[in-house]
C-alpha positions, -999 to +999 in steps of 0.1 A: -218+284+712-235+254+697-242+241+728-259+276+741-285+269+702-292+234+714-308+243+747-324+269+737-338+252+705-347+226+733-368+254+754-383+263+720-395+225+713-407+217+748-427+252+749-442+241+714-454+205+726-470+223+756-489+250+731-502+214+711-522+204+746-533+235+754-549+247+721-562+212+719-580+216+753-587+251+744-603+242+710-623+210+730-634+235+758-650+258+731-663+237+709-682+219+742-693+254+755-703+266+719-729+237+722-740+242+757-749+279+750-768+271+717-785+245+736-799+271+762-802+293+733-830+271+718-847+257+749-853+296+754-864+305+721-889+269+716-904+248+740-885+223+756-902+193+738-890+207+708-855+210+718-852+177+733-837+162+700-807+191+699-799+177+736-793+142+722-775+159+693-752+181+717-744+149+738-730+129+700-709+162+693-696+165+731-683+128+727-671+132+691-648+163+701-635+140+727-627+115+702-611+138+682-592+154+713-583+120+723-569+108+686-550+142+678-531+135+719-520+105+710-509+110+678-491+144+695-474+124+723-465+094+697-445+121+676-430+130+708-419+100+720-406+086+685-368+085+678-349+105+654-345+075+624-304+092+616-289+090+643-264+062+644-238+054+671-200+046+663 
């Protein structure tokens, strides 16, 4: 019976480090998009001169949130890959 917990505690962990990537993709997908729509948003609503600055701005936010997205993947994939401090071998 224990061994029928383990693998299916197993599933459960390897489903939940899957879910980490995708929301973080997700969350870097919208955020990006967010910008590009409020960037046509403004280029509509004021001349393009105008709206020039909020292009440079969109292009520091777009590579922040890849920071971010980078930063938050490695620290997921270093929890992943670290080994479990207790366990000795007799």
């Amino acid at each position: 019976m224990n061994g029928v917990i383990g693998v299916f505690v197993g599933f459960l962990e390897l489903i939940s480090e899957f879910a980490k990537l995708i929301s973080l993709a997700f969350r870097l997908f919208g955020n990006i998009f967010a910008g590009e729509i409020l960037l046509v948003v403004i280029a509509f609503l004021i001349p393009y001169i105008i709206s020039l600055p909020f292009y440079g701005l969109e292009v520091f936010v777009g590579f922040m949130q890849a920071f971010v997205f980078l930063m938050l993947s490695l620290v997921f994939f270093n929890l992943a890959t670290l080994g479990h401090g207790g366990e000795e071998h007799h």
